[in-house]
TIGUKE-990935 format. One line per field, with one value per residue (C-alpha): x, y, z. Coordinates in steps of 0.2 Angstrom, whole numbers. Layout:
c1 <- X:...
c2 <- Y:...
c3 <- Z:...
//
This chain:
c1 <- 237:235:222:237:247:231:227:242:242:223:228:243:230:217:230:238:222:219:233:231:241:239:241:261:260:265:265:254:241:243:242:226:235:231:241:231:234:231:236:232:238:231:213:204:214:209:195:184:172:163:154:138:130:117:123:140:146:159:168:182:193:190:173:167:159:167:160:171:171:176:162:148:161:158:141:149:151:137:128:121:110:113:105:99:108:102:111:122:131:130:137:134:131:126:117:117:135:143:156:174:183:189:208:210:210:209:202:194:192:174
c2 <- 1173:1189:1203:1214:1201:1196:1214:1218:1199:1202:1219:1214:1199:1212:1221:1210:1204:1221:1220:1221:1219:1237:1242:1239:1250:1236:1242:1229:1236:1254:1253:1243:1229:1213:1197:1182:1164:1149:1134:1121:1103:1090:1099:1082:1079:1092:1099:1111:1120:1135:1136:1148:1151:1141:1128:1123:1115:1101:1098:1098:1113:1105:1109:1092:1081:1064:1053:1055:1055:1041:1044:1038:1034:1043:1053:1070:1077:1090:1105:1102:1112:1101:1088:1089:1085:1097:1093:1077:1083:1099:1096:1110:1106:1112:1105:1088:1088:1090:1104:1099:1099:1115:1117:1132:1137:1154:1155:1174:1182:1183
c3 <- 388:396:389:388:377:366:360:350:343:335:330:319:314:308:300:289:284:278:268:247:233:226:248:244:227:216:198:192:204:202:183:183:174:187:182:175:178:167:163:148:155:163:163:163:181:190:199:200:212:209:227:235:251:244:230:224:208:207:189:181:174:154:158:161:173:175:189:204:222:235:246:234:221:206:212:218:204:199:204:222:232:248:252:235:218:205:190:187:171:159:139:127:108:94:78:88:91:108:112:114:130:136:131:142:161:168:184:189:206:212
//
């Protein structure tokens, strides 16, 4: 591909990667209400990752770490800095008791 042809292509690239939400004037934006999502099923079966530029953490959205993974079954789950595994699981109790699964899921933007 020519220079000529290649410059408008990463241009319009650029450009829609500039592109917002609140860019297009949607209401939502404008008004400062931004649109939540969350769910309540199935939170044992899905996962979870809340990743760094230095350590990542691998769970699941009821806030629990299972064993799971297929490369070393059941050992990637957990809060890793690479190569090391800091944490293999987190519960929260009180008074001797463990916490209940989460029930709720509401991802934020970071």
């Amino acid at each position: 591909m020519t220079r000529r042809r290649l410059f408008p292509l990463v241009a319009l690239v650029a450009l829609l990667a500039m592109v917002t939400p609140a860019a297009h004037g949607s209401p939502a934006a404008s008004a400062g209400q931004l649109t939540t999502l969350s769910t309540t099923d199935r939170l044992a079966d899905r996962r979870e990752v809340a990743a760094g530029t230095r350590a990542h953490s691998i769970g699941f959205e009821d806030g629990r770490f299972y064993a799971n993974g297929w490369h070393i079954t059941g050992e990637m789950g957990g809060v890793w800095a690479p190569p090391l595994k800091l944490v293999d699981g987190v519960w929260f109790g009180l008074d001797g008791r463990r916490e209940p699964p989460s029930s709720r899921w509401t991802p934020t933007p970071s």
